[in-house]
N, C-alpha and C positions, 0 to 999 in steps of 0.2 A: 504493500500500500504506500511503501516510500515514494514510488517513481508514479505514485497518481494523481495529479494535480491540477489537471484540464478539466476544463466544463466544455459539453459539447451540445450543441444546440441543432435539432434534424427537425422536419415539420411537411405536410402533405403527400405524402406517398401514395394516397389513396389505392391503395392493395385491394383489388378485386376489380378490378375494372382495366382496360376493357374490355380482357377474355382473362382465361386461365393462364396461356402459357404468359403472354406477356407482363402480368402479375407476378407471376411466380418466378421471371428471371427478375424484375423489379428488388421482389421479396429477397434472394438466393442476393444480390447487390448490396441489399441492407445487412444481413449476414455478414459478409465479409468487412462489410464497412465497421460493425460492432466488433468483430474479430481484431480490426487495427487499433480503433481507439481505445479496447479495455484494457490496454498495456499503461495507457500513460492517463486515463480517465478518473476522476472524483466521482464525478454526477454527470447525467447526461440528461436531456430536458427533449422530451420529446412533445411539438407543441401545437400535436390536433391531425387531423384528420388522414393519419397514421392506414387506417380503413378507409375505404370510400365508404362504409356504413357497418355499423355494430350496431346490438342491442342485444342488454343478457336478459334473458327470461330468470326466475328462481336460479333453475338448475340447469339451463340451455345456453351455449353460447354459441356465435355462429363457425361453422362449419370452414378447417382450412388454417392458413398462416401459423400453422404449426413450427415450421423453421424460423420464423422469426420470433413465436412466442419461448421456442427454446431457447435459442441464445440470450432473450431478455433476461430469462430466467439464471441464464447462467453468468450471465453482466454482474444479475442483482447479487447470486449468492456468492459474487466476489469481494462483495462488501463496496461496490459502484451505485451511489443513490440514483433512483428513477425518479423523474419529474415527469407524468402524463396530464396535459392538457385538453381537454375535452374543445374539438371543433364543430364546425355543423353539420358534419358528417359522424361522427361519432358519439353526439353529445348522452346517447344513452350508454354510458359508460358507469356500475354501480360502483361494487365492491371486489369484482372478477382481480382485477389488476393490482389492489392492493393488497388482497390476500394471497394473490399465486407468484406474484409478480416483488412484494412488499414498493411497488411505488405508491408514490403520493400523487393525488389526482387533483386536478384543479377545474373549477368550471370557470373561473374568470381570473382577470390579469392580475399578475401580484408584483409585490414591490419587495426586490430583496439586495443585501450588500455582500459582495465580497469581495476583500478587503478594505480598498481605498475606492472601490467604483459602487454606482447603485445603479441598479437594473430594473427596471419595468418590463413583464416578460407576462405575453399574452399570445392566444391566436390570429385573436383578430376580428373575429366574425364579430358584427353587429353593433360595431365603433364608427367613434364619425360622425358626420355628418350627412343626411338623407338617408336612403337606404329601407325608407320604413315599412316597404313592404316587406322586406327580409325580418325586419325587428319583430313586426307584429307574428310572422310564420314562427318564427326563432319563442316567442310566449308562448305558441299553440303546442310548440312541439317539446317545448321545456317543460308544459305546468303539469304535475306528479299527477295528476289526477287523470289527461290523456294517455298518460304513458300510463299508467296503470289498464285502462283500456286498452290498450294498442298488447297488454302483457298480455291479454285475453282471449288474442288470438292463438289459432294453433302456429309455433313455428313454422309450418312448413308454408303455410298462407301469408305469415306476418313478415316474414323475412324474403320470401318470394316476392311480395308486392313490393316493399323496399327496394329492392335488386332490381326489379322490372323500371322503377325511377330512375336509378341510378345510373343504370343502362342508358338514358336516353341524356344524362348528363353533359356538361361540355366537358368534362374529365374522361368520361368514356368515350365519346367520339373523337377526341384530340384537340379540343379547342380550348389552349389556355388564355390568363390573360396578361398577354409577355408584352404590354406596351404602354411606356408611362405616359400618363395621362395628366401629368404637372403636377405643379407643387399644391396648385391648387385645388385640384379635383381628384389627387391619392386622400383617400378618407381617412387612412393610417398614419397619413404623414400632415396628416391636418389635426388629428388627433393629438397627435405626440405633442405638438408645437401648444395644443391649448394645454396641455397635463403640466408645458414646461414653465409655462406661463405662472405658475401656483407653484412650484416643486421641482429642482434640480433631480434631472438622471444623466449618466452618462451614457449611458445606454437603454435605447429603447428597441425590444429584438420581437418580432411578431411573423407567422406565418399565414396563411391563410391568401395572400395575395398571389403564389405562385410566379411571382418575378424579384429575384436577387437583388436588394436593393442597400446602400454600405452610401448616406450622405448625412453628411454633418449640417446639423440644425441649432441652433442658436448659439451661445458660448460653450464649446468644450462639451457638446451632447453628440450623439452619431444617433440615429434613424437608421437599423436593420430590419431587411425581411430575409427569413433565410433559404425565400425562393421555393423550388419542391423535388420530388423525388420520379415526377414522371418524365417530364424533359429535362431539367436545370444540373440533379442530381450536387446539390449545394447543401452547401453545411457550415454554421457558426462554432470556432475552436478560440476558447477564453483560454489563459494562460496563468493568471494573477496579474496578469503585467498590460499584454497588448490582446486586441482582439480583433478578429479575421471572419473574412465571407471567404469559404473556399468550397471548392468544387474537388468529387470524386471520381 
């Protein structure tokens, strides 16, 4: 545990989309990629929509990503903290990960320090400014009382139907969104700028945007996304010292 000291920050992979095989060399990518950093890794902060779609019934969880639920497991029982953050693809995520897995699961952005930097570290969905159709779908499908309905289905229906959406996704068919759209009109980066407004960070690190973004916002703050895992294949490596967008 001497030589492990890095924080690493992965984010959108969404595993299961848009078929099998190309998922599963996706997944077989993220593997190796855990395989490099747990040599010199602390914690690693995985931050949302890891799946293109979860949801654990009681005793049910979905079917698959078993290579990658292995090696988490074997990251964790190295004594490597997991940081899972629930995105909008995942957000039905309970207790599955913190019992098998021992990470800590987040549904929304948290503020934490190590050492001399402070961090602001979220997914992203549902910040910003507009957006309010997604905000209002984003309550329907958060408030315990739908999801307790939604448990009531039979798996094979409830997660079928899910999948049949997801399918028609712009993740499944290949359409991300790789093109900035200004300073003005990134909701994440309009976001940060009002957070900085009230509260110094030095870092503000979010996925959910699927395009790699590493620019400096007001005094001495940076604005990261850390892109995604279906094209970009990007990734944020904290050191204690300096901090990086790098790509695998």
């Amino acid at each position: 545990m001497e030589n492990r000291h890095k924080i690493y920050f992965i984010s959108d992979s969404h595993l299961g989309v848009p078929d099998y095989n190309s998922s599963l060399k996706r997944e077989k990518l993220m593997v190796k990629w855990l395989d490099e950093v747990k040599n010199d890794a602390a914690e690693i902060y995985l931050l949302g929509d890891i799946f293109d779609f979860w949801f654990e019934y009681k005793t049910v969880v979905p079917k698959g990503f078993v290579r990658l639920l292995g090696k988490l497991a074997e990251v964790s029982d190295l004594g490597i903290k997991l940081h899972y953050f629930t995105g909008n693809h995942d957000m039905w995520i309970y207790d599955y990960f913190e019992k098998e897995l021992n990470a800590t699961i987040y549904k929304a952005p948290i503020k934490i320090t190590y050492g001399k930097h402070h961090f602001y570290i979220g997914h992203g969905d549902g910040l910003g400014p507009d957006d309010h159709g997604y905000k209002f779908i984003k309550k329907v499908f958060s408030n315990r009382f739908n999801q307790w309905l939604f448990a009531r289905l039979h798996p094979n229906f409830g997660i079928g139907l899910a999948l049949y959406f997801s399918r028609k996704s712009r993740i499944a068919n290949g359409n991300t969104d790789e093109v900035f759209l200004g300073e003005e009109k990134e909701r994440l980066l309009v976001y940060a700028k009002e957070i900085l407004q009230k509260e110094h960070f030095d870092f503000f690190i979010f996925g959910h945007r699927h395009l790699p973004l590493d620019m400096n916002i007001g005094d001495n703050s940076r604005y990261l996304n850390i892109g995604d895992w279906v094209k970009s294949f990007s990734y944020i490596v904290y050191d204690g010292d300096k901090l990086e967008l790098k790509y695998f």
